[in-house]
C-alpha positions as a Markdown table, in Angstrom:
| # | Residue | x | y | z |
|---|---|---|---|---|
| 1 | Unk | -14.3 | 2.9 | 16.5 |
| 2 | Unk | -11.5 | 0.8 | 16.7 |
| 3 | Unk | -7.8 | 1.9 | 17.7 |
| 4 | Unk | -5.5 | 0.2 | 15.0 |
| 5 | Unk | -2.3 | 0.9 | 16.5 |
| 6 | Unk | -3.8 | -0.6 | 19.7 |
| 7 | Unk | -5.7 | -3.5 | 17.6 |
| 8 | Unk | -1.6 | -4.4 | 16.3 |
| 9 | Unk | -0.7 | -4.7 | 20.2 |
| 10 | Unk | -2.9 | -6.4 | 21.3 |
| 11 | Unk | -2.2 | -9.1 | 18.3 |
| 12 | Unk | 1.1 | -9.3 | 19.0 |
| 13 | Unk | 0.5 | -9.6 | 22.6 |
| 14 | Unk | -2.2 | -12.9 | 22.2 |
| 15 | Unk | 1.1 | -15.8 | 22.0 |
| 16 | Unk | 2.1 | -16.4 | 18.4 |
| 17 | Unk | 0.4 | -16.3 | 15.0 |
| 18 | Unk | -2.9 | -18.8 | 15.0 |
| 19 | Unk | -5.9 | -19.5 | 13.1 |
| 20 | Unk | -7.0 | -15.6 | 13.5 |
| 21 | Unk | -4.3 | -13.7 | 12.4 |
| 22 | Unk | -0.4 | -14.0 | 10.6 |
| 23 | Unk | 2.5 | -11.8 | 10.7 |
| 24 | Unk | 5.1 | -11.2 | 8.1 |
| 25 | Unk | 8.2 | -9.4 | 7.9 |
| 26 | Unk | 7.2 | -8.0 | 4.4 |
| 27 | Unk | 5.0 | -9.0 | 1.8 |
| 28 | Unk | 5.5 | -8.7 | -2.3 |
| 29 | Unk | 2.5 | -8.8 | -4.3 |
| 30 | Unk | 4.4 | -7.5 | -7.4 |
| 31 | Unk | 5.7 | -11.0 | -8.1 |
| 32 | Unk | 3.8 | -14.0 | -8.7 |
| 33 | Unk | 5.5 | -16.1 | -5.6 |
| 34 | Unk | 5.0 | -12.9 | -2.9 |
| 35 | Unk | 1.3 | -12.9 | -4.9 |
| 36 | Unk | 0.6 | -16.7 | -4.5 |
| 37 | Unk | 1.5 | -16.7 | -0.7 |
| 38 | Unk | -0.4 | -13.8 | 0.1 |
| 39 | Unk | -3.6 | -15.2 | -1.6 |
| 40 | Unk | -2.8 | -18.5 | -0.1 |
| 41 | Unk | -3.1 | -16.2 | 3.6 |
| 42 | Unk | -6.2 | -14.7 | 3.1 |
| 43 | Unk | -7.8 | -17.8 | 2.0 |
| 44 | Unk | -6.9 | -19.5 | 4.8 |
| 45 | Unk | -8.2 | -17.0 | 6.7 |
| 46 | Unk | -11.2 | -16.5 | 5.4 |
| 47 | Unk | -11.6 | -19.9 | 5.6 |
| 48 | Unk | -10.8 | -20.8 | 9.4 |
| 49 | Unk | -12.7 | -17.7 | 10.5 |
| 50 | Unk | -16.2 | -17.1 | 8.7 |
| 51 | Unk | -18.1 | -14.9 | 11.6 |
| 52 | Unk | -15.2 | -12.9 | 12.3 |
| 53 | Unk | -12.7 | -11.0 | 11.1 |
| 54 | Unk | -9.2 | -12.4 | 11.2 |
| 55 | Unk | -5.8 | -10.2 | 10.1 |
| 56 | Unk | -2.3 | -10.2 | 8.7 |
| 57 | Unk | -0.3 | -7.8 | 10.3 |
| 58 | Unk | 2.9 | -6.5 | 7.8 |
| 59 | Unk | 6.1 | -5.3 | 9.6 |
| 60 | Unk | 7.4 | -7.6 | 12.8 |
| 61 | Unk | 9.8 | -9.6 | 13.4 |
| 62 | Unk | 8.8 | -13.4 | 13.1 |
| 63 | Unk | 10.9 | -14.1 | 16.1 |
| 64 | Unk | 11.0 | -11.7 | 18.6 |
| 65 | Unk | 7.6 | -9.3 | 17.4 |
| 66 | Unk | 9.8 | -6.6 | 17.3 |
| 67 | Unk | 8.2 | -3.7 | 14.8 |
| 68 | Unk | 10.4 | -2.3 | 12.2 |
| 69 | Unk | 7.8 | -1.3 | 9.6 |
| 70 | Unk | 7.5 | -1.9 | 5.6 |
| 71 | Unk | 6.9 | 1.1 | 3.3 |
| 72 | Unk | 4.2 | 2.9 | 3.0 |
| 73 | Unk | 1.6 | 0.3 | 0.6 |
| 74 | Unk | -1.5 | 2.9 | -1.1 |
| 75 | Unk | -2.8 | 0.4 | -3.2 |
| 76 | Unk | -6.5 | 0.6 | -2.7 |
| 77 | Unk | -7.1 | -2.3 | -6.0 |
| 78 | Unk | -5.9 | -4.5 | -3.7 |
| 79 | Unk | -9.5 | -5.9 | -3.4 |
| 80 | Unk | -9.1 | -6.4 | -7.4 |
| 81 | Unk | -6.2 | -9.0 | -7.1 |
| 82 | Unk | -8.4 | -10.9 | -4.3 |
| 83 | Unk | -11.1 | -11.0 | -6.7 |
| 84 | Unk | -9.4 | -11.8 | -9.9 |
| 85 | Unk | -7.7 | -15.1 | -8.0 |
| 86 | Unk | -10.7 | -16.3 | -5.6 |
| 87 | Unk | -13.9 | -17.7 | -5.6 |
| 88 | Unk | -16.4 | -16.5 | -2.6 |
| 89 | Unk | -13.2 | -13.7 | -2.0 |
| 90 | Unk | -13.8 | -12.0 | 1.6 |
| 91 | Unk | -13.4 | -8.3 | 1.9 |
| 92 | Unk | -10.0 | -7.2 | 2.4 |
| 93 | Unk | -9.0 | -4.0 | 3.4 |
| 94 | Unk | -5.4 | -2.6 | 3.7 |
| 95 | Unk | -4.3 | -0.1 | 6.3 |
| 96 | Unk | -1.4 | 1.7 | 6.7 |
| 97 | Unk | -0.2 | 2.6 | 10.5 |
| 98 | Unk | 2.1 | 4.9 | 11.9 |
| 99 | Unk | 4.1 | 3.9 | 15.1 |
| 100 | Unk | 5.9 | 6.7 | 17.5 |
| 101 | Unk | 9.7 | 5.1 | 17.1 |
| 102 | Unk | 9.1 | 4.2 | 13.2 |
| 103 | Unk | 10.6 | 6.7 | 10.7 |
| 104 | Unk | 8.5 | 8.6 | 8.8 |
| 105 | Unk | 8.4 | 6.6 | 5.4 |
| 106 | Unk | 7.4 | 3.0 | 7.6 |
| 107 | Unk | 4.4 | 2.0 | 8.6 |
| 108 | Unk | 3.2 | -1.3 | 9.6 |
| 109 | Unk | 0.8 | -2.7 | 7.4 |
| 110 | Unk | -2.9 | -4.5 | 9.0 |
| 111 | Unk | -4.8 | -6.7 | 6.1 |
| 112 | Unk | -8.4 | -6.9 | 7.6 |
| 113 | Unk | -10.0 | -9.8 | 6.3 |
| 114 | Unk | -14.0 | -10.2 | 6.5 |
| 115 | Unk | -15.2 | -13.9 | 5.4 |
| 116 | Unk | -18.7 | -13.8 | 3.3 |
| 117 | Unk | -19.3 | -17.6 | 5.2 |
| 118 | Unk | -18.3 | -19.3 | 2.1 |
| 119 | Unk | -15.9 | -21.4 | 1.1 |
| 120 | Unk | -13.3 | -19.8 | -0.8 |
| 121 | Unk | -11.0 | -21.2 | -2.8 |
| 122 | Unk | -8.0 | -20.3 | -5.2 |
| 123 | Unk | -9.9 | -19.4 | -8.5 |
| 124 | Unk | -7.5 | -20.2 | -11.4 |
| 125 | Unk | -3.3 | -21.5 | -10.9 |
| 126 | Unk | -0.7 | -19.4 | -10.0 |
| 127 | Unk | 2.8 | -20.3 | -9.0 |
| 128 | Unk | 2.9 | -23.9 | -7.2 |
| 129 | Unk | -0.9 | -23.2 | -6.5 |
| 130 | Unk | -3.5 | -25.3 | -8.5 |
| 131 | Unk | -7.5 | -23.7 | -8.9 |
| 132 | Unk | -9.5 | -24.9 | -6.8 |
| 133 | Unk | -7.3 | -25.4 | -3.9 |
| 134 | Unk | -8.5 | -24.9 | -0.6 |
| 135 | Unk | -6.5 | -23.6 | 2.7 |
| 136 | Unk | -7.4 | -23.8 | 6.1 |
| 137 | Unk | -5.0 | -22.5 | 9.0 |
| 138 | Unk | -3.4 | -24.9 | 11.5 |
| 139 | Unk | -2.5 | -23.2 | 14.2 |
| 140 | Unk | -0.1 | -20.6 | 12.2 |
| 141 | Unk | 0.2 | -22.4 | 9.2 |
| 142 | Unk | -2.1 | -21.8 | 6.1 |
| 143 | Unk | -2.7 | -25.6 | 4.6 |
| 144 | Unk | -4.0 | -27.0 | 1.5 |
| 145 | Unk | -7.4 | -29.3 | 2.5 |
| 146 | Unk | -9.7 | -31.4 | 1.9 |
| 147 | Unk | -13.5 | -29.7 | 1.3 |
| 148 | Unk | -14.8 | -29.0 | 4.7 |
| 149 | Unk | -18.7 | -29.6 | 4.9 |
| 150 | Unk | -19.2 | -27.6 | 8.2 |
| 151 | Unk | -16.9 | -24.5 | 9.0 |
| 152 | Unk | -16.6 | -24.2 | 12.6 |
| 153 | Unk | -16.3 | -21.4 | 14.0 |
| 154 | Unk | -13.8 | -21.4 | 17.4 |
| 155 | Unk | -12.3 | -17.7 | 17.4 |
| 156 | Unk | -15.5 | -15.1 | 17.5 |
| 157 | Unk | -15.5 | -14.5 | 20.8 |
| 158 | Unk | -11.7 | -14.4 | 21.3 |
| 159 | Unk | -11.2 | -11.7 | 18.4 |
| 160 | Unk | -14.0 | -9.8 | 19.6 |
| 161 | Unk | -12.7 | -9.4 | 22.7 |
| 162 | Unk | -9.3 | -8.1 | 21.4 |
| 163 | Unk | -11.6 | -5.5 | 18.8 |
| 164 | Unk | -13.4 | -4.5 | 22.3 |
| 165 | Unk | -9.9 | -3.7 | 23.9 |
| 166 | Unk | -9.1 | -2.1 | 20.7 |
| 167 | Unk | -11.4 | 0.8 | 21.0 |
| 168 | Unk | -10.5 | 4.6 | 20.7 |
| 169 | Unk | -10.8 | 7.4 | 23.5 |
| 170 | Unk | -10.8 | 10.9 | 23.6 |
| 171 | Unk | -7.4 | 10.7 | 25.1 |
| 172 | Unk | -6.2 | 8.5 | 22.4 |
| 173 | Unk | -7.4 | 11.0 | 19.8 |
| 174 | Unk | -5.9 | 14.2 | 21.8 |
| 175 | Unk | -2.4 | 13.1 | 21.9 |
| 176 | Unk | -3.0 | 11.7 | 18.3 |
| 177 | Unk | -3.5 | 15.0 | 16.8 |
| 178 | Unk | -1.3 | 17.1 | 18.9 |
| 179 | Unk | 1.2 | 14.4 | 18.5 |
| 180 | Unk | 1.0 | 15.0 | 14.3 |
| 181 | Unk | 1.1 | 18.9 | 15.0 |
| 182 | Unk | 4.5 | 18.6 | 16.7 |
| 183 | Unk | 5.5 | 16.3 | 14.2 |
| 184 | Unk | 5.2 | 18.1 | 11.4 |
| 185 | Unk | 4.9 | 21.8 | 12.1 |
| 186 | Unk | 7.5 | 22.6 | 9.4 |
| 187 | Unk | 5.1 | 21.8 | 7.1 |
| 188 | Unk | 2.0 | 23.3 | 7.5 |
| 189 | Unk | 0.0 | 21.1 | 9.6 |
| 190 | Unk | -3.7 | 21.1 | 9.6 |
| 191 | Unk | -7.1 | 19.7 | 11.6 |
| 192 | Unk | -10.3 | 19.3 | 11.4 |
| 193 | Unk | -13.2 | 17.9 | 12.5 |
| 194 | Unk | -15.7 | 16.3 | 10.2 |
| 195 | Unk | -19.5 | 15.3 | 11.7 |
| 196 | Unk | -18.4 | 16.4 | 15.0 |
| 197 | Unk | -16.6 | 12.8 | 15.5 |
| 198 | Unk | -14.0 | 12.0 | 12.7 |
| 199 | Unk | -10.7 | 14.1 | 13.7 |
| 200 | Unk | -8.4 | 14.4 | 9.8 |
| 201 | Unk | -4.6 | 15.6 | 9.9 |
| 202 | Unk | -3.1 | 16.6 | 7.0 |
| 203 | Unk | 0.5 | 18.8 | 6.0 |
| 204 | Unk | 2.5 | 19.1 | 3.4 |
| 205 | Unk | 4.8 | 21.5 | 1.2 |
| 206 | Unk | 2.4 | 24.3 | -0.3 |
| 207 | Unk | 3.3 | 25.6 | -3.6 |
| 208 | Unk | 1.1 | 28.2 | -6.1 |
| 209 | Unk | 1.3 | 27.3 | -9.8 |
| 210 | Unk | -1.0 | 30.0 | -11.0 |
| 211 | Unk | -4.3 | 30.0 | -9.5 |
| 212 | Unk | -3.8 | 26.3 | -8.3 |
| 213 | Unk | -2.6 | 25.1 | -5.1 |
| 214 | Unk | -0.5 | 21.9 | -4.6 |
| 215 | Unk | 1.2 | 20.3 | -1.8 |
| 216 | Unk | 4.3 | 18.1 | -1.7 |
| 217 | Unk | 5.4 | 15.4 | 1.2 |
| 218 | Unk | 1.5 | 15.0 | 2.4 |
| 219 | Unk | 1.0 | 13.2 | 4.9 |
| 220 | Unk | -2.8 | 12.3 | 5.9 |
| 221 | Unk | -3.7 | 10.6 | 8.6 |
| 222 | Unk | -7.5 | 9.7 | 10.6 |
| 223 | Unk | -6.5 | 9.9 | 13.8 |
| 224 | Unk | -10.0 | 8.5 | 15.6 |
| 225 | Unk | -8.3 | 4.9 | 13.9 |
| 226 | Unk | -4.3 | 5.4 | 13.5 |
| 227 | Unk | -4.6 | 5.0 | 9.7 |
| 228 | Unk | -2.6 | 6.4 | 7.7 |
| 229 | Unk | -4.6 | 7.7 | 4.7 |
| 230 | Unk | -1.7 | 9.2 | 2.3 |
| 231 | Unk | 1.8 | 9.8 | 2.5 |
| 232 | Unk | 4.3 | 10.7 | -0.4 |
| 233 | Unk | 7.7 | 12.7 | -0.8 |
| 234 | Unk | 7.8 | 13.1 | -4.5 |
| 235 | Unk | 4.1 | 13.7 | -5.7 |
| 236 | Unk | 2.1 | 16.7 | -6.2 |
| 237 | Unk | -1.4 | 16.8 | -4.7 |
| 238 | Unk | -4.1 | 19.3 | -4.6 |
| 239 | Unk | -6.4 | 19.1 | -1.5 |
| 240 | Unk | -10.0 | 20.0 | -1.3 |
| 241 | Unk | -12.8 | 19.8 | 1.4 |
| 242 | Unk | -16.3 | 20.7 | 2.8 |
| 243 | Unk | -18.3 | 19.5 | 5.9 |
| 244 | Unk | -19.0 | 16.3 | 4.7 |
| 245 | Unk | -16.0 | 15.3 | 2.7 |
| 246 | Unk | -12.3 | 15.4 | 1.9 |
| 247 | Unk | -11.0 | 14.9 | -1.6 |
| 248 | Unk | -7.2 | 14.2 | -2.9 |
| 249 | Unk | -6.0 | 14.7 | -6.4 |
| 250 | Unk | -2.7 | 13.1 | -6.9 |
| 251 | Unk | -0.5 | 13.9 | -9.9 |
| 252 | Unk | 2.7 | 12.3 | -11.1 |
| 253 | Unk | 5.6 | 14.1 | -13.1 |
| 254 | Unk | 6.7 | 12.3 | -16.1 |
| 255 | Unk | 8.6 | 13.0 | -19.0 |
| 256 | Unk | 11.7 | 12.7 | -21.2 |
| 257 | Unk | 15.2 | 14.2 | -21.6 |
| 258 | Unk | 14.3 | 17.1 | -19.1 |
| 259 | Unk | 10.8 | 18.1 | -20.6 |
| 260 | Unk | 8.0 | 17.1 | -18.2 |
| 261 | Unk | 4.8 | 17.6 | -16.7 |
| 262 | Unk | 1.8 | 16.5 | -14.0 |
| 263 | Unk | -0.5 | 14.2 | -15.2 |
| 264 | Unk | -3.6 | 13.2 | -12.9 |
| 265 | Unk | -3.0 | 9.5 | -11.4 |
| 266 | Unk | -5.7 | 9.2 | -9.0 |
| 267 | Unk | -8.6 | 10.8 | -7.3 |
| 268 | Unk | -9.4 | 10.1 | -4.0 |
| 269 | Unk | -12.7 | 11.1 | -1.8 |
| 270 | Unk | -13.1 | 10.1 | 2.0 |
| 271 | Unk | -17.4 | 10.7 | 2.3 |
| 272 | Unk | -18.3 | 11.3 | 6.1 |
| 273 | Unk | -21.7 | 10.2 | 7.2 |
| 274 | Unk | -23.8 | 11.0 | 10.1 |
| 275 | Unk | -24.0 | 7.5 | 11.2 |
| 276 | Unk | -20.6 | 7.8 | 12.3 |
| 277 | Unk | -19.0 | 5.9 | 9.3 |
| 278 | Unk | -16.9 | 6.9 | 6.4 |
| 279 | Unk | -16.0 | 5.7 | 2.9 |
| 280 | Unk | -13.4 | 6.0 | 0.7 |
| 281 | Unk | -13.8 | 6.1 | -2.9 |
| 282 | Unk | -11.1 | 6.0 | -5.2 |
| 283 | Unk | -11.0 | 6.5 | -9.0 |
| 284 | Unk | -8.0 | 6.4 | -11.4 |
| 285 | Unk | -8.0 | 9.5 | -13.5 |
| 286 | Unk | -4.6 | 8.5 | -15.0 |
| 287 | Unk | -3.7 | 8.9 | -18.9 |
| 288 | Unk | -0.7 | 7.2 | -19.9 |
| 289 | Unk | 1.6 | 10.0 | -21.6 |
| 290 | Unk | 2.4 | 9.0 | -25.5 |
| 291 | Unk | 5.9 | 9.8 | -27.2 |
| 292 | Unk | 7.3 | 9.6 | -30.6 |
| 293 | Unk | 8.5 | 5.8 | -30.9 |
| 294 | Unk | 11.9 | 6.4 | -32.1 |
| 295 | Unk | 12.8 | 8.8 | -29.6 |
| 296 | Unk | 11.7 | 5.7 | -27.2 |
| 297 | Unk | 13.8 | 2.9 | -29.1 |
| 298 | Unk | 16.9 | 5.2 | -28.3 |
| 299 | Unk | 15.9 | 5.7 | -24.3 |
| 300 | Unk | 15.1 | 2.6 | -24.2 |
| 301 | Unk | 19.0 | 1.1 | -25.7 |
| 302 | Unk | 20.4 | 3.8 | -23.7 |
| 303 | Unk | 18.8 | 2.5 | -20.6 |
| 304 | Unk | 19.5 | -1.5 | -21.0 |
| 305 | Unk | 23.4 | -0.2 | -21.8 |
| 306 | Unk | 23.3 | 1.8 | -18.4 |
| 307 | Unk | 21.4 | -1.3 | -16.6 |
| 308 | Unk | 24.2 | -3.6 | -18.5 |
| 309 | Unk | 27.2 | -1.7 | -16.6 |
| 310 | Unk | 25.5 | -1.4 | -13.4 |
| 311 | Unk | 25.4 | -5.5 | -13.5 |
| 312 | Unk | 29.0 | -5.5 | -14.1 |
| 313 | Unk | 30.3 | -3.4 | -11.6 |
| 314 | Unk | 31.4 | -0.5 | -13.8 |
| 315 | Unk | 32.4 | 2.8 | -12.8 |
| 316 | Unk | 29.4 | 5.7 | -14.2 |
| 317 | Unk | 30.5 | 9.0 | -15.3 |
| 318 | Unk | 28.9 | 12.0 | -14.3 |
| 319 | Unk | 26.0 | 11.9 | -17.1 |
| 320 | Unk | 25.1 | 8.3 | -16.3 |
| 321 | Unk | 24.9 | 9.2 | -12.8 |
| 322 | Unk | 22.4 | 11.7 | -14.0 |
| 323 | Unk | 20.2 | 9.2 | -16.6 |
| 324 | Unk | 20.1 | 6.2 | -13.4 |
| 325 | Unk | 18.0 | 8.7 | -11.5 |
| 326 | Unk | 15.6 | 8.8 | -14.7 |
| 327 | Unk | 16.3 | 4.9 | -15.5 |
| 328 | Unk | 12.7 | 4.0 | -13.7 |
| 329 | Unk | 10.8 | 6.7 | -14.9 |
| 330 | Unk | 11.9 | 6.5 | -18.4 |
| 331 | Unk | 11.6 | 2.7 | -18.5 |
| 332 | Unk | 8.2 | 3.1 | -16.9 |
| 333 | Unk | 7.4 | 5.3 | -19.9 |
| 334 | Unk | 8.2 | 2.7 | -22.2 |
| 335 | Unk | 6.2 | 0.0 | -20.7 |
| 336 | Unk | 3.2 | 2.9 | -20.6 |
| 337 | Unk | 3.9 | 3.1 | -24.7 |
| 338 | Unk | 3.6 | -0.5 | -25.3 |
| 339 | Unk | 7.3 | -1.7 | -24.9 |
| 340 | Unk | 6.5 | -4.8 | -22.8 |
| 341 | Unk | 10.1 | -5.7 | -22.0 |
| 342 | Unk | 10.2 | -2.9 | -20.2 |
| 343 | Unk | 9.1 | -4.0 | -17.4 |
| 344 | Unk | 11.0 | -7.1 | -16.8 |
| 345 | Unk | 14.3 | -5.1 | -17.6 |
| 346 | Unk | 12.7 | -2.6 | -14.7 |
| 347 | Unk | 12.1 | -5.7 | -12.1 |
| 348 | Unk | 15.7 | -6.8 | -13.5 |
| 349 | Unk | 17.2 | -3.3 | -12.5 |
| 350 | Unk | 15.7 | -3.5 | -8.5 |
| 351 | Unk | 18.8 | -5.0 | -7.1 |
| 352 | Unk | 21.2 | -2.9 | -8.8 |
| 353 | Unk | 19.7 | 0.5 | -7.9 |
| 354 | Unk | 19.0 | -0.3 | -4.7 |
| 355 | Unk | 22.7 | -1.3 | -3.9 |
| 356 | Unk | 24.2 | 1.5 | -6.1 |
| 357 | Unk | 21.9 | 4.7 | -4.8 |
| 358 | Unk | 19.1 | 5.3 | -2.3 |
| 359 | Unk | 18.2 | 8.2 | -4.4 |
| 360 | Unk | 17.8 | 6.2 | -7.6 |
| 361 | Unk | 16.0 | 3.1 | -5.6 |
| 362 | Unk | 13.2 | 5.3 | -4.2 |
| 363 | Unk | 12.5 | 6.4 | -7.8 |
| 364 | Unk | 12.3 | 2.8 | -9.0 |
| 365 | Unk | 9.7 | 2.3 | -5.7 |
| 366 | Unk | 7.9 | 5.0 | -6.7 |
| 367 | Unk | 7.8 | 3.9 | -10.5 |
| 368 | Unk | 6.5 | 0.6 | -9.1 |
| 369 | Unk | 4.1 | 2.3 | -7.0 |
| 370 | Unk | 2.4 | 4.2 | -10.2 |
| 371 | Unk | 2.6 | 0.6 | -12.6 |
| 372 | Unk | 0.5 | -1.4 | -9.4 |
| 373 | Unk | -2.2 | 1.4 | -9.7 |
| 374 | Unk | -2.3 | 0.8 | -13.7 |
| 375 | Unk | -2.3 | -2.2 | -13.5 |
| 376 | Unk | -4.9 | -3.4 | -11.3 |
| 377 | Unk | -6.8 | -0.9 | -12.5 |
């Protein structure tokens, strides 16, 4: 089983981005340029590497490979976007990782890509991109090319070699889990071992609503890889498990004009096997919550009045303060009910929040976090 913090260092380590794996300070797949250059990536890829895996690794300095982590990215449709945009799309799988010195909201991100050994190409347009464009990498550059009749393949043996270096230990997996028990022993931290080989960590915030249990700032990590599984501040989840598996039911808290409740978003069940593999399987159980129209129409003014005088610099009294901590939630409501500007007037907010309020900028993130799930869904 393969170590992926160790897998990231010994990237970083092999001289500069090449034809088997990028690095990026951040990516944004919630716009259509950020979208288009990350497809553009993994088709290259894919491309220069069909018998081995190649990778993006999200999170390091360009100049110096210095980590200073992104957010942490649980979008598990991201295999949905590859397929919607390319033909012969490779597997791609997204992995959050936890580093020592990070803090505990960054993780650096590792795109595994896993070629079919066809060509793959850009599907339809989108941005400067045409369909049917092909990519190749050169050196560390992803380029648009001519067909290629033959795809050689020059990197198997190197990238296997940095996998083989990659590989877990016991004493890896020791200090892993009593690292994550020091961590976070104010809130409730938790073991165990599933088919006598996969080692799960979970915590989190427990609170009883009646006969149901729920936990708040989870954190869930598989500590045989260094992936992060889960992590969230603001959402209620309910935990489950057996011998074989280990299920996650995540709600979100939505409402209007301080009436609100949990709704189910997503479902989530990591199957252990006794061929020493695991899958995860995740289901979107979310219902978007419906509210009288005209009760909307006057959120939704109020909102784009408040959004107007954040733009302009103006002062907020103590009840606007208040309604910008809702702004995101309340414009992701609209969207959710069919008001379609609502969304471009959320994207339009992003800068503002994030310079007026930390508070009110992590509920726009988490806003966006709930839309991506919807969406490619």
């Amino acid at each position: 089983m393969i170590n992926k913090r160790l897998l990231i260092k010994n990237l970083l380590a092999h001289n500069d981005e090449n034809s088997f794996y990028d690095k990026k300070r951040k990516i944004n797949i919630s716009q259509k340029e950020g979208k288009a250059k990350f497809l553009k990536h993994v088709c290259a890829l894919s491309n220069s590497n069909p018998k081995n895996n190649s990778y993006i690794v999200i999170g390091v300095e360009d100049e110096d490979n210095k980590i200073i982590g992104v957010d942490f990215f649980d979008d598990s449709k991201i295999q949905n976007l590859i397929n919607a945009y390319l033909t012969n799309p490779p597997i791609v799988q997204y992995e959050n990782i936890p580093f020592p010195h990070l803090p505990d909201d960054k993780v650096v991100g590792l795109v595994t890509i896993r070629a079919i050994n066809s060509l793959t190409s850009l599907r339809k347009n989108i941005w400067k991109y045409y369909g049917g464009a092909v990519f190749f990498r050169d050196g560390s550059m992803s380029m648009p090319k001519v067909f290629k009749s033959e795809i050689t393949d020059v990197n198997s043996k190197i990238v296997e070699a940095i996998e083989n270096h990659s590989q877990n230990n016991i004493q890896h997996t020791l200090d892993s889990v009593f690292t994550f028990l020091n961590k976070r022993k104010d809130y409730n931290p938790k073991y165990k071992v599933f088919k006598e080989y996969f080692v799960l960590c979970w915590s989190g915030q427990k609170k009883i609503v009646g006969k149901e249990i729920f936990y708040s700032r989870v954190d869930i990590e598989m500590v045989n890889e260094q992936v992060r599984l889960f992590f969230s501040t603001l959402d209620e989840v309910a935990i489950s498990y057996n011998e074989d598996s280990f299920k996650i039911i995540e709600y979100v808290n939505l409402g209007l004009q301080n009436t609100s409740k949990y709704y189910t978003l997503e479902e989530t069940v990591i199957q252990f096997q006794n061929n020493a593999n695991y899958t995860i399987e995740t289901k979107l159980v979310f219902e978007a919550p419906q509210f009288d129209k005209k009760v909307l129409h006057h959120i939704y003014n109020a909102n784009n009045t408040l959004l107007e005088k954040l733009k302009k610099g103006q002062s907020l009294n103590k009840n606007e303060e208040a309604d910008l901590m809702s702004l995101p939630e309340t414009y992701l409501i609209c969207y959710l009910n069919n008001f379609q500007e609502a969304l471009s007037k959320l994207t339009e907010a992003k800068p503002f929040l994030k310079s007026h309020s930390e508070d009110a900028y992590l509920f726009y993130k988490e806003s966006l976090r709930i839309l991506r799930k919807v969406k490619y869904s």
